[in-house]
TORKOL-4160 file (C-alpha; in steps of 0.2 Angstrom, whole numbers, padded with zeros to 4 digits, m for minus):
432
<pt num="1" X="0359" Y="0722" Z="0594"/>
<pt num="2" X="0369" Y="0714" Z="0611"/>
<pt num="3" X="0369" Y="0697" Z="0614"/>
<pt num="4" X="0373" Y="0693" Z="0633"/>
<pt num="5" X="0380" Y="0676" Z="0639"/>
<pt num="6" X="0372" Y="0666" Z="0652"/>
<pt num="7" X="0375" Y="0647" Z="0660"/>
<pt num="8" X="0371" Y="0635" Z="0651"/>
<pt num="9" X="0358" Y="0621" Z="0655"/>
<pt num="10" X="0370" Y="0608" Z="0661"/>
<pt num="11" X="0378" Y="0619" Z="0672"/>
<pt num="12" X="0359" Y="0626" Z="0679"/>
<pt num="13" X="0353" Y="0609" Z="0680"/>
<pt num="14" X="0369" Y="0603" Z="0691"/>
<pt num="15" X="0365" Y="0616" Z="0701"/>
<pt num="16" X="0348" Y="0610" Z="0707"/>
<pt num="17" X="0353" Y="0592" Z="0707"/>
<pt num="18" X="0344" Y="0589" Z="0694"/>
<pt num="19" X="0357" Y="0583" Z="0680"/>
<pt num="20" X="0358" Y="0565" Z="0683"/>
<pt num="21" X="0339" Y="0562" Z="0685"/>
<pt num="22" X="0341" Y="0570" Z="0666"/>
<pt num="23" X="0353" Y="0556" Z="0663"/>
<pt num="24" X="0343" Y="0543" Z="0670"/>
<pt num="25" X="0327" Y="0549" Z="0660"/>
<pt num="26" X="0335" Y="0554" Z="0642"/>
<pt num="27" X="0348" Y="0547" Z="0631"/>
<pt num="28" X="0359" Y="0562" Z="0625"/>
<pt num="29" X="0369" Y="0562" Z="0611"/>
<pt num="30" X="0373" Y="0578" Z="0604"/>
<pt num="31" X="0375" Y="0571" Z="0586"/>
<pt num="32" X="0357" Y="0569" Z="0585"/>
<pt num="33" X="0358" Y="0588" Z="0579"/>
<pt num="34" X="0362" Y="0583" Z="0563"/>
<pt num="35" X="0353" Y="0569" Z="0556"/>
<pt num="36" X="0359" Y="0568" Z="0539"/>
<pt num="37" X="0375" Y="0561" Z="0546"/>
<pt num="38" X="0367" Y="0548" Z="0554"/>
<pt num="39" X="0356" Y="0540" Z="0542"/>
<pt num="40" X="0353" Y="0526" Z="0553"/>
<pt num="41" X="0344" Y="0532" Z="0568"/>
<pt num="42" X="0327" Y="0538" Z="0567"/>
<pt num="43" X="0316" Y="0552" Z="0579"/>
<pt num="44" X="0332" Y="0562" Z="0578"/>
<pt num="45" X="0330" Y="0581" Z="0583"/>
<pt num="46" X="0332" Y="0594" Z="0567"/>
<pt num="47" X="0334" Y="0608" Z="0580"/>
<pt num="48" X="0347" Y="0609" Z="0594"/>
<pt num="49" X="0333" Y="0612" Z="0610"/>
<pt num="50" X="0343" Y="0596" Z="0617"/>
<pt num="51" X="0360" Y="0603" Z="0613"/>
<pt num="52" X="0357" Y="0618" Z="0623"/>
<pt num="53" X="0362" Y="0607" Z="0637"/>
<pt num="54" X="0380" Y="0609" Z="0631"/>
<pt num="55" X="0378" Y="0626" Z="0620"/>
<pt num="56" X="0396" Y="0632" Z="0626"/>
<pt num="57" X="0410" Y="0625" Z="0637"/>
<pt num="58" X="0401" Y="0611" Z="0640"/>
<pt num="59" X="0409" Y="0592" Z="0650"/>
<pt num="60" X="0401" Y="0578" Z="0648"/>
<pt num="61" X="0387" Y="0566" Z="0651"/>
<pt num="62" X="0388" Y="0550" Z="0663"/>
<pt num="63" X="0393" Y="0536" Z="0650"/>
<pt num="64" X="0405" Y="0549" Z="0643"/>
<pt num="65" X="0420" Y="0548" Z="0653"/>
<pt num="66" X="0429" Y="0566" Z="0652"/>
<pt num="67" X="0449" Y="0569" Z="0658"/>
<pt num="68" X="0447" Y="0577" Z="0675"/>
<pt num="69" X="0463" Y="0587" Z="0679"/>
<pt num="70" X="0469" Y="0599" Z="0694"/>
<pt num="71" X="0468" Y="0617" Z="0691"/>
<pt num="72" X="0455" Y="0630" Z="0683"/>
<pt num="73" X="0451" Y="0639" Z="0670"/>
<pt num="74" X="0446" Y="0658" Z="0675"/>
<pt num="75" X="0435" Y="0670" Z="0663"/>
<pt num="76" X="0438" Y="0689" Z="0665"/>
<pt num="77" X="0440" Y="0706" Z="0657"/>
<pt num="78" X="0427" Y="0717" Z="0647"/>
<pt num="79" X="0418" Y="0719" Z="0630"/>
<pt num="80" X="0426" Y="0722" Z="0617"/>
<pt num="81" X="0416" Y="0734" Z="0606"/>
<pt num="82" X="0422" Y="0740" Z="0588"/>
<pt num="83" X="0431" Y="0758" Z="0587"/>
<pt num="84" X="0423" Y="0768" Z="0576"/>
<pt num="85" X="0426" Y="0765" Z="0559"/>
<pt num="86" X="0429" Y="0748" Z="0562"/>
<pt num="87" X="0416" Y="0736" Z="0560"/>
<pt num="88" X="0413" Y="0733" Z="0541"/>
<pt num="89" X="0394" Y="0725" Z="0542"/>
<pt num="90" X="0381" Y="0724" Z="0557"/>
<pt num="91" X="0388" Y="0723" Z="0574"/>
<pt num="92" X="0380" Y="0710" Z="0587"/>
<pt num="93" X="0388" Y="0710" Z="0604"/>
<pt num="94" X="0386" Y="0694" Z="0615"/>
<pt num="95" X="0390" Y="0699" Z="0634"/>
<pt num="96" X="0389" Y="0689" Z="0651"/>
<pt num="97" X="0378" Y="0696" Z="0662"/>
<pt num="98" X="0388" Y="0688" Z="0678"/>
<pt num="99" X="0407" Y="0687" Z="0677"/>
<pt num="100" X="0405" Y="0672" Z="0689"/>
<pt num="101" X="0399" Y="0659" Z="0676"/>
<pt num="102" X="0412" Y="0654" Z="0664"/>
<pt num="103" X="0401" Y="0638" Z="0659"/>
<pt num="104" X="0390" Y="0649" Z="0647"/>
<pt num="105" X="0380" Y="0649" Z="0631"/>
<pt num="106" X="0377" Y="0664" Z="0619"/>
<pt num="107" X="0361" Y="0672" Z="0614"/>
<pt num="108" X="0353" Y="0687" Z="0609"/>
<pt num="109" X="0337" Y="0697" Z="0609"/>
<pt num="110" X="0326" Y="0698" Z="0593"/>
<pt num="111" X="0308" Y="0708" Z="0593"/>
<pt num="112" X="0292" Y="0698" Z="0582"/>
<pt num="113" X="0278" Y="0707" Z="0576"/>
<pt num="114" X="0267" Y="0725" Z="0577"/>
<pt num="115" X="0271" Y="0731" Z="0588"/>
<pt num="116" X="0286" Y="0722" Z="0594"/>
<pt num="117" X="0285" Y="0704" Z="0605"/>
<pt num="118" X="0303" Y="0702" Z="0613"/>
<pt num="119" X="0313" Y="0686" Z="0614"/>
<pt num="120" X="0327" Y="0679" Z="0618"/>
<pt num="121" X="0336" Y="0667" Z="0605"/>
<pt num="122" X="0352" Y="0657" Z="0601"/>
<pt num="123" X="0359" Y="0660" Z="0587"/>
<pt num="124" X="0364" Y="0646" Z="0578"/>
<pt num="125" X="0372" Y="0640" Z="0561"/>
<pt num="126" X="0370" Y="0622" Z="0564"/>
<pt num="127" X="0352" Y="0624" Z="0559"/>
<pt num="128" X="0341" Y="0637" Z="0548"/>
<pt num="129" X="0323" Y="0640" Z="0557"/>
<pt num="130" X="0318" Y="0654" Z="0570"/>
<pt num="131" X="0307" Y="0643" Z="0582"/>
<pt num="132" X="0298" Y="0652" Z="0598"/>
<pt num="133" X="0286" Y="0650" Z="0609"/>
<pt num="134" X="0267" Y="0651" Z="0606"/>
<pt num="135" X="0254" Y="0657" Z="0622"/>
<pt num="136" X="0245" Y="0643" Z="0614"/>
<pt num="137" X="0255" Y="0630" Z="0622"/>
<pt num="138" X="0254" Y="0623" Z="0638"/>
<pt num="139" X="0268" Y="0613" Z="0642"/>
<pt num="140" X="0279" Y="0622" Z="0656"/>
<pt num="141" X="0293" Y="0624" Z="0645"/>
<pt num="142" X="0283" Y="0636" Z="0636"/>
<pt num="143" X="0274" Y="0645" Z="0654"/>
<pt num="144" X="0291" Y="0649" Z="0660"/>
<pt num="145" X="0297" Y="0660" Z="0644"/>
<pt num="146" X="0291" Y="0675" Z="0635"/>
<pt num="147" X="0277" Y="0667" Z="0622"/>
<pt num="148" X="0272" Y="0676" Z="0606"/>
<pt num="149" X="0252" Y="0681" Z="0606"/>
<pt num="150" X="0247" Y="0683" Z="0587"/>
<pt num="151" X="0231" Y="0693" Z="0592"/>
<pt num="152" X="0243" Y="0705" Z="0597"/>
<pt num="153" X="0253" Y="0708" Z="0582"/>
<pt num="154" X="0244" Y="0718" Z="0564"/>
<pt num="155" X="0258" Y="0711" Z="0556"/>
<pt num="156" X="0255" Y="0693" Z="0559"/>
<pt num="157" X="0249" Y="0682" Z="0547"/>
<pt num="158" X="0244" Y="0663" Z="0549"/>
<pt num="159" X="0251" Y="0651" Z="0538"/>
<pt num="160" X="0238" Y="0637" Z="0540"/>
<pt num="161" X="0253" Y="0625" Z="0544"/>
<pt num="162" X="0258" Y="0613" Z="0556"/>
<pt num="163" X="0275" Y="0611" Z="0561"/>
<pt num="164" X="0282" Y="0596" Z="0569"/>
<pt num="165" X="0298" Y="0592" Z="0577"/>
<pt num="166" X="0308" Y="0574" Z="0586"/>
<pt num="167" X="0319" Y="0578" Z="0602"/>
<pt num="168" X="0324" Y="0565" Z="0613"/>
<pt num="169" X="0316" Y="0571" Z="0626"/>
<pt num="170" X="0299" Y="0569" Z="0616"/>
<pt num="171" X="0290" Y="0579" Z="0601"/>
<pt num="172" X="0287" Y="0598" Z="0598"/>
<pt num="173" X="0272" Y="0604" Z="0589"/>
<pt num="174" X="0269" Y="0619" Z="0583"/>
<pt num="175" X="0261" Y="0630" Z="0569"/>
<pt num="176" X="0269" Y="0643" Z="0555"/>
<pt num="177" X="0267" Y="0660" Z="0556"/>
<pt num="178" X="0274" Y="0675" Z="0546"/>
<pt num="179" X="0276" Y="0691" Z="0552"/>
<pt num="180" X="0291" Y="0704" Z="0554"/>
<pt num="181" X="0306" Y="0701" Z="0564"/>
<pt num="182" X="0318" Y="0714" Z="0570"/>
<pt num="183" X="0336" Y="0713" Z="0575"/>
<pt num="184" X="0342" Y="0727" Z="0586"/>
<pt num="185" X="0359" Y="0734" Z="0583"/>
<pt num="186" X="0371" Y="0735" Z="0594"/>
<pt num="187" X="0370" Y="0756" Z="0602"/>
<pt num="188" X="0384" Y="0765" Z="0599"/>
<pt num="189" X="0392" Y="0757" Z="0587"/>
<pt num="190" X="0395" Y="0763" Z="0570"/>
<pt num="191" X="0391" Y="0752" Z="0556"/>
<pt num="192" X="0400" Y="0751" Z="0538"/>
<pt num="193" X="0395" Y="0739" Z="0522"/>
<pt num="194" X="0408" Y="0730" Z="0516"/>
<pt num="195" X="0411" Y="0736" Z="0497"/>
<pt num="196" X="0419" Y="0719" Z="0489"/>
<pt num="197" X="0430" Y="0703" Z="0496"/>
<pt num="198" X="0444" Y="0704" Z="0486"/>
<pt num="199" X="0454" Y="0689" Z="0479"/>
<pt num="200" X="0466" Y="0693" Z="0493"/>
<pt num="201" X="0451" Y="0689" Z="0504"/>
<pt num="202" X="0451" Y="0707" Z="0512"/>
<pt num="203" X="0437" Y="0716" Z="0516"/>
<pt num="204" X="0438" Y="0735" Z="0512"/>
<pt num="205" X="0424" Y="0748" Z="0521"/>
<pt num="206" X="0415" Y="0760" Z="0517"/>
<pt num="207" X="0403" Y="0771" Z="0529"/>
<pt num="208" X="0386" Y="0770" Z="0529"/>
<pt num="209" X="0371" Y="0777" Z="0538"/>
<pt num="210" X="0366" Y="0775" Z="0557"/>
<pt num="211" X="0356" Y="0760" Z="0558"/>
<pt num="212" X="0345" Y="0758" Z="0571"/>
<pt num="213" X="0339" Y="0739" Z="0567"/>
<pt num="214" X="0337" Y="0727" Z="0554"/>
<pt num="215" X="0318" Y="0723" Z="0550"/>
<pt num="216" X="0315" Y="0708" Z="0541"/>
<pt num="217" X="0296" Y="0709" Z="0533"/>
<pt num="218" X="0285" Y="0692" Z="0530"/>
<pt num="219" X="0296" Y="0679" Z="0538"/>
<pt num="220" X="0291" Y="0663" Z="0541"/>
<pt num="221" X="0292" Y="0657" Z="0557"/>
<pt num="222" X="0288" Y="0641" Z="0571"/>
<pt num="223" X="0278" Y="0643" Z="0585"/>
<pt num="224" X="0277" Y="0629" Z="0597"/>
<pt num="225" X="0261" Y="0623" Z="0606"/>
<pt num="226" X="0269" Y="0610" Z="0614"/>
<pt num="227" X="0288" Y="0607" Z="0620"/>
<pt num="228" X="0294" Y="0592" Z="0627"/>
<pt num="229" X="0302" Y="0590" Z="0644"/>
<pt num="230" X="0300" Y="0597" Z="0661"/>
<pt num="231" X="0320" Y="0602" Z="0658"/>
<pt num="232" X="0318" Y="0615" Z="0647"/>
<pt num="233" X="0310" Y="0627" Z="0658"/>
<pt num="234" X="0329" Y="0630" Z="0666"/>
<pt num="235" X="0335" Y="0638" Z="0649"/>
<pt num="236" X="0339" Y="0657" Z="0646"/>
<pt num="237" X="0331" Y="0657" Z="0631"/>
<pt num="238" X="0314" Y="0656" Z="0623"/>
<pt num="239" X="0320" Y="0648" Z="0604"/>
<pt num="240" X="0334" Y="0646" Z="0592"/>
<pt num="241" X="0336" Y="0658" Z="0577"/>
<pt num="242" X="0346" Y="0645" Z="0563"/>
<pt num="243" X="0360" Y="0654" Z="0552"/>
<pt num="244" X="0361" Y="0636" Z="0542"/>
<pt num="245" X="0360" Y="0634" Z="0522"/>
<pt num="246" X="0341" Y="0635" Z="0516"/>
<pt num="247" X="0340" Y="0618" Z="0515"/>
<pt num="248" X="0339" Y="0614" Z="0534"/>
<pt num="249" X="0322" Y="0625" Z="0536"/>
<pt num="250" X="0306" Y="0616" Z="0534"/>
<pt num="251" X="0297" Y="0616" Z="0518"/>
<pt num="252" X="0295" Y="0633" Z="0510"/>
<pt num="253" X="0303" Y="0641" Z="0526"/>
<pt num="254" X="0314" Y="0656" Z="0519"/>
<pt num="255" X="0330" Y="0659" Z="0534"/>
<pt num="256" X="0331" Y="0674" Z="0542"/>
<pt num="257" X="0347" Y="0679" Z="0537"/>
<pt num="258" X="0342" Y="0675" Z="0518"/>
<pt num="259" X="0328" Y="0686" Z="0519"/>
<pt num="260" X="0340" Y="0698" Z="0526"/>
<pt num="261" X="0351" Y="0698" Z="0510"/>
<pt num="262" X="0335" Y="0696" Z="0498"/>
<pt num="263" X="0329" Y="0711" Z="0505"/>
<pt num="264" X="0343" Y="0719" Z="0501"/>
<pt num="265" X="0349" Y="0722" Z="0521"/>
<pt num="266" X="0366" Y="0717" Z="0518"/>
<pt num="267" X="0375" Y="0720" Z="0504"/>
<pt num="268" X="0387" Y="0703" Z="0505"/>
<pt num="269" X="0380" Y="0689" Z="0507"/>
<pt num="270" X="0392" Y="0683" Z="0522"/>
<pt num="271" X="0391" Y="0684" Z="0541"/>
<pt num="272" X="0409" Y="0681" Z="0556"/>
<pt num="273" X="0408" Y="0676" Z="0571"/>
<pt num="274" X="0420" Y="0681" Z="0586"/>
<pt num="275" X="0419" Y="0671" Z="0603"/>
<pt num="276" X="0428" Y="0678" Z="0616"/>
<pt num="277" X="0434" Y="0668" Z="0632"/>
<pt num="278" X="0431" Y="0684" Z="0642"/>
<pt num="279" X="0413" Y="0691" Z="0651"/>
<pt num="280" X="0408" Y="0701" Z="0636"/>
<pt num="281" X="0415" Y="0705" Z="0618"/>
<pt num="282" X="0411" Y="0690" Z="0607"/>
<pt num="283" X="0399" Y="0697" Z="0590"/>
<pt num="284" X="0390" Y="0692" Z="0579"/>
<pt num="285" X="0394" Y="0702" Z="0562"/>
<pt num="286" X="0380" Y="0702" Z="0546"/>
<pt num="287" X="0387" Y="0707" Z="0530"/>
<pt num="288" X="0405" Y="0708" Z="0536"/>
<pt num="289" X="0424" Y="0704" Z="0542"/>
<pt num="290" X="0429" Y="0714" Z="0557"/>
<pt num="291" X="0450" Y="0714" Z="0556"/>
<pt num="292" X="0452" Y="0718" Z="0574"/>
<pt num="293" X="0445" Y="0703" Z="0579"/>
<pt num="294" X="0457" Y="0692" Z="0570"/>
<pt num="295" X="0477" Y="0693" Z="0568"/>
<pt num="296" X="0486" Y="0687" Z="0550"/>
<pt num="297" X="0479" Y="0678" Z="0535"/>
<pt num="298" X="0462" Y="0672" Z="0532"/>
<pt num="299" X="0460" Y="0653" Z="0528"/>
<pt num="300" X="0446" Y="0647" Z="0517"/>
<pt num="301" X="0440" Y="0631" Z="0515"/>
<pt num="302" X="0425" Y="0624" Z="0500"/>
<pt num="303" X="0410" Y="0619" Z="0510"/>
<pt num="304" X="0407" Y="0602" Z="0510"/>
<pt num="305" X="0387" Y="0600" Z="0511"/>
<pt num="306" X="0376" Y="0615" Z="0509"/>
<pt num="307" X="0366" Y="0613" Z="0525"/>
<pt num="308" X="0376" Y="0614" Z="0538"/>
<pt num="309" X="0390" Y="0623" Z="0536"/>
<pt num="310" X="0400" Y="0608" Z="0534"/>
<pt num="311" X="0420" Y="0605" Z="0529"/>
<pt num="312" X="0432" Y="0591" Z="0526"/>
<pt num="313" X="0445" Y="0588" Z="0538"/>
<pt num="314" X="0462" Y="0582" Z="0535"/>
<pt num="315" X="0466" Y="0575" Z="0553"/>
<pt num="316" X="0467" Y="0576" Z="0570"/>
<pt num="317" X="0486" Y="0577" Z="0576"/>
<pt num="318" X="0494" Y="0578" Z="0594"/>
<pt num="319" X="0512" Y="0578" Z="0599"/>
<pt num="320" X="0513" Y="0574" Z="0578"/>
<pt num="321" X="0503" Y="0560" Z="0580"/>
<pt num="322" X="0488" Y="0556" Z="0570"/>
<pt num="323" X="0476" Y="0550" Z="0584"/>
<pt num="324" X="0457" Y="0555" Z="0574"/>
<pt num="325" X="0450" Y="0557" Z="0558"/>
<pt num="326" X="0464" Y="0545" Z="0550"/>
<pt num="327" X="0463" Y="0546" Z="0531"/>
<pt num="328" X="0450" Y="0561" Z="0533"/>
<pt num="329" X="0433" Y="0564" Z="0538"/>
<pt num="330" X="0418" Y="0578" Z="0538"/>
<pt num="331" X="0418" Y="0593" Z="0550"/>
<pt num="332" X="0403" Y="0605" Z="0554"/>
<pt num="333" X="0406" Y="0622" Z="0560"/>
<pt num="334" X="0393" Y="0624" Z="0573"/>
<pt num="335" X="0391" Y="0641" Z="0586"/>
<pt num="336" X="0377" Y="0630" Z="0592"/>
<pt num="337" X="0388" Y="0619" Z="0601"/>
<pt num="338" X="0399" Y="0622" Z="0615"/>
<pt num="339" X="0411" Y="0607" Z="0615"/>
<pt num="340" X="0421" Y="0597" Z="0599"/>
<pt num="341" X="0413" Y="0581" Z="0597"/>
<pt num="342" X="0417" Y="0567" Z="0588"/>
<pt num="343" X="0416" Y="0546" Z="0585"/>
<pt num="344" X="0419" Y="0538" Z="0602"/>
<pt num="345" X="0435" Y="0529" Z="0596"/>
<pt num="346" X="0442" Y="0545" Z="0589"/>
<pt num="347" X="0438" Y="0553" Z="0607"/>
<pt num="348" X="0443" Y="0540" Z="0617"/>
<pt num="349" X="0460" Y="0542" Z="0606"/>
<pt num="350" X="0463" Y="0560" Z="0612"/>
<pt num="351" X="0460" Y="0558" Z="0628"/>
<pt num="352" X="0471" Y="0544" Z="0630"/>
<pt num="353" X="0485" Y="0553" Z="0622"/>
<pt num="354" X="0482" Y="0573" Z="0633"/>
<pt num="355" X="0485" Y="0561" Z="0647"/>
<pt num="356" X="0473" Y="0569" Z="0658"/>
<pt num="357" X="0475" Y="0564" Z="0676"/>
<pt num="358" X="0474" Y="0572" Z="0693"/>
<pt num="359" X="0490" Y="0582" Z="0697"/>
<pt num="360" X="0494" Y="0589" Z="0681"/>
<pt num="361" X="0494" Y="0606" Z="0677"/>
<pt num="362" X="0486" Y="0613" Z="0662"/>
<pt num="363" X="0500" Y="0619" Z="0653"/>
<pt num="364" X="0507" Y="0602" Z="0651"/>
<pt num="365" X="0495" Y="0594" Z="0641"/>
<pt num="366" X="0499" Y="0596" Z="0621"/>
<pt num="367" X="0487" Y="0605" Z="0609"/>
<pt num="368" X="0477" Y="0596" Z="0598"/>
<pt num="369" X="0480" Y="0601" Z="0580"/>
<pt num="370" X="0464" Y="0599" Z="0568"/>
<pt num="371" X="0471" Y="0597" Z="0551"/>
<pt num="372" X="0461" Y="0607" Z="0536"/>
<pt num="373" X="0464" Y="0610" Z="0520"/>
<pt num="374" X="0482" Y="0606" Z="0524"/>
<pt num="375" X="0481" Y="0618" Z="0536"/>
<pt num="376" X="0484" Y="0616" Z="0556"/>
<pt num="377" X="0472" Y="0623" Z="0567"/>
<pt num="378" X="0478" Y="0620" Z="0585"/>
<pt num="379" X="0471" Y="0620" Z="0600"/>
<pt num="380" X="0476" Y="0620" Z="0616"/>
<pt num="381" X="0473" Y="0615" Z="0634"/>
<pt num="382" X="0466" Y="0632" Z="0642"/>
<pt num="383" X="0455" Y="0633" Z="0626"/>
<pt num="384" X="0449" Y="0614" Z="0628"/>
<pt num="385" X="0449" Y="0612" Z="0647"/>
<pt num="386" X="0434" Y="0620" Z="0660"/>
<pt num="387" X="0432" Y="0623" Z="0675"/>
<pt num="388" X="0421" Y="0612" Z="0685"/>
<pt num="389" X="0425" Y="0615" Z="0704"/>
<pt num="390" X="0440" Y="0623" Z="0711"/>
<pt num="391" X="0450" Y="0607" Z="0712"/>
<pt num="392" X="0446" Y="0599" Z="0697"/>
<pt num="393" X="0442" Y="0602" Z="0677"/>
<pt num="394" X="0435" Y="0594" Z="0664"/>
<pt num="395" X="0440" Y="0592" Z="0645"/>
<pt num="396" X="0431" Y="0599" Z="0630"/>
<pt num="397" X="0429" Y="0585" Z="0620"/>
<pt num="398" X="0413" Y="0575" Z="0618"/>
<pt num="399" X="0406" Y="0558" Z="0609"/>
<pt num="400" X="0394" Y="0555" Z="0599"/>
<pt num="401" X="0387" Y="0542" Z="0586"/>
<pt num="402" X="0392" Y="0541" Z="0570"/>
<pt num="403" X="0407" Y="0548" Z="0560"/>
<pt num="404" X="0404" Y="0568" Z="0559"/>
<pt num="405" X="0415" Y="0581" Z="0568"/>
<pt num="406" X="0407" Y="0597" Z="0577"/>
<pt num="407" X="0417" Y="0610" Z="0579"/>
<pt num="408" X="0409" Y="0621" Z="0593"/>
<pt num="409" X="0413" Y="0635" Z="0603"/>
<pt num="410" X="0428" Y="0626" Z="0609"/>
<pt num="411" X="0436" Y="0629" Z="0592"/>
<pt num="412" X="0428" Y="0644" Z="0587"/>
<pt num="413" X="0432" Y="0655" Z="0601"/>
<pt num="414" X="0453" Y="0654" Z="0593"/>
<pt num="415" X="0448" Y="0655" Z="0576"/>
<pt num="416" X="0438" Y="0669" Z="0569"/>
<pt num="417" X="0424" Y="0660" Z="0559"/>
<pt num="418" X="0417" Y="0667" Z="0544"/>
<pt num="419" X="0402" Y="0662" Z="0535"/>
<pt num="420" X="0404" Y="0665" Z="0517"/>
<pt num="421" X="0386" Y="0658" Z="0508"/>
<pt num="422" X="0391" Y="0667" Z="0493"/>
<pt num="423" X="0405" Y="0659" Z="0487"/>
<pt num="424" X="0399" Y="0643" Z="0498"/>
<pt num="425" X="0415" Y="0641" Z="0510"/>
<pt num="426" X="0419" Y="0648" Z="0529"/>
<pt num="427" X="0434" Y="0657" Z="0533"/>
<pt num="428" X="0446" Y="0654" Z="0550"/>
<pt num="429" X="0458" Y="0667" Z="0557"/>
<pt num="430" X="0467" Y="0667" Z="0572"/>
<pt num="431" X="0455" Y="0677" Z="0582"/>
<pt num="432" X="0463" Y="0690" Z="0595"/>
């Protein structure tokens, strides 16, 4: 099933002058993706529509002052499909449709219903609903999308349910539905179970069968009659599929990727992640660790809160200083994010110390090390640096209210994230 890459909403909304009426109109703080870490705000979102403003690469908001240095950041090269023999679960492959974007966000086409409805989704482990849109709403969001008609499908059954949900841009309603989704394999590319995750935590291969799709029967899904905010009819894509724990989804809402595994679709109960900085190549793997995607030993680390696919962090560390997270703190794991967010003091600490300032070249600044499980992670300036003309670039790294870290795209495109909701902990290799 290929997955494409497109801008993201920040950078399509800059582009038609529209970003700082969005500003002057909306409060944005990426954290309120995640409401359970911020038990004092209320009307917080439970999905990321919002965060779609920053989904990968992201720079900030006004308010949010960002390091601007000289220089650029330049995205090129292929995708990088398997080799035959090689992909030990089911392949999805994220591409770029234009090699001129490098400000970008990744999502993927899934089909819903008899016969089968199209839509375009992000794909998403920092929440656990599929969500699209309805041609019983109105709001223009929904007019400039594909919509999913019912009365089209034999498959579809109503729920009798209503479905509500707070953005900061306002409130989406909706219904639940249940009916079959399909994800489309990537073609071309052989697919192979993996057999066991051994102590060693390597995956061994075995192959299978051509497999054309995956079809998940009687899931339960949202379709919105209203969507908030004239904004969203700017994004690439019509709804969010969550790979999240269970416990995100509204009530009685199985996940998609659950069914898949209740269904007996994949045969372990794990899914990896590879983010590549070039056009095209970065995959989504079901069932599976692809080892050409990711260079010597796989770290794993407990999961710290079974809903998001949450960690504990050790540190923050740059030029073998603490400057964030002192004494520990929770981290999230999140390819619905683009950027590393994190407390304003622990943000404004890291900016400080990269000394980001006009003149300097990008290989000058210092990595910044994330701590976890003893073990450092770093990351450095072309990884946590975009560019946002040809003079100037912005850094990565993004505040948000309360005390929880997100670990977005930034991070995950040099580690090799794997999902493991099995034995409840995610795995990071140094991704090629």
């Amino acid at each position: 099933m290929p997955l494409e890459r497109g801008k993201k909403l920040r950078e399509v909304l800059r582009e038609k002058d529209l970003l700082h009426q969005f500003f002057q109109h909306h409060h944005y703080d990426i954290g309120t993706k995640f409401p359970h870490a911020f038990p004092n705000r209320t009307g917080v979102a439970t999905e990321p529509l919002l965060n779609v403003l920053d989904v990968s690469m992201g720079s900030n908001p006004q308010g949010h002052s960002p390091g601007k240095v000289s220089g650029g950041l330049h995205e090129q090269g292929d995708c990088k499909g398997s080799k035959p023999g090689e992909a030990p679960g089911l392949v999805l492959c994220l591409k770029n449709p234009s090699l001129a974007a490098p400000q970008v966000e990744y999502y993927g086409t899934i089909s819903i219903g008899t016969p089968p409805q199209d839509f375009t989704v992000v794909f998403d482990t920092g929440s656990s609903d599929l969500w699209v849109p309805s041609v019983s709403c109105t709001s223009p969001a929904c007019q400039t999308h594909q919509m999913f008609d019912p009365s089209q499908s034999s498959t579809y059954k109503s729920m009798g349910l209503s479905l509500s949900i707070r953005y900061g841009t306002g409130e989406m309603e909706g219904i639940v539905g249940s009916d079959t989704v399909t994800l489309h394999l990537q073609q071309g590319i052989p697919c192979s179970f993996p057999t066991r995750l051994t102590p060693e935590s390597q995956l061994r291969a075995s192959p299978c069968p051509q497999v054309a799709s995956l079809v998940d029967t009687n899931q339960l899904f949202g379709l919105s009659t209203a969507e908030p905010g004239q904004f969203f009819i700017n994004v690439q894509f019509d709804g969010i599929l969550g790979l999240g724990y269970p416990s995100l989804a509204a009530d009685g809402i199985t996940p998609v990727f659950d069914n898949l595994v209740n269904q007996s679709l994949l045969q372990e109960n794990l899914f990896s992640v590879y983010l590549s900085r070039e056009a095209a190549g970065s995959v989504l793997i079901l069932g599976g660790i692809d080892e050409s995607y990711f260079t010597g030993p796989i770290h794993w680390i407990p999961v710290s809160y079974q809903g998001y696919w949450q960690i504990s962090m050790d540190s923050i560390m740059v030029n073998s200083q603490e400057v964030a997270c002192a004494g520990g703190c929770q981290a999230i794991i999140d390819t619905g994010t683009s950027l590393v967010a994190g407390p304003p003091s622990g943000i404004r600490n890291i900016q400080n110390v990269l000394g980001a300032r006009q003149g300097i070249s990008i290989p000058a600044m210092p990595d910044v090390i994330f701590v976890i499980d003893g073990v450092p992670y770093p990351v450095s300036a072309s990884a946590y640096t975009e560019q946002h003309s040809q003079e100037s670039c912005m850094s990565s790294f993004q505040d948000t209210s309360g005390d929880l870290w997100i670990l977005g795209d930034v991070f995950i495109r040099v580690y090799y994230s794997i999902f493991d909701r099995a034995n409840n902990r995610v795995g990071l290799a140094k991704a090629v």
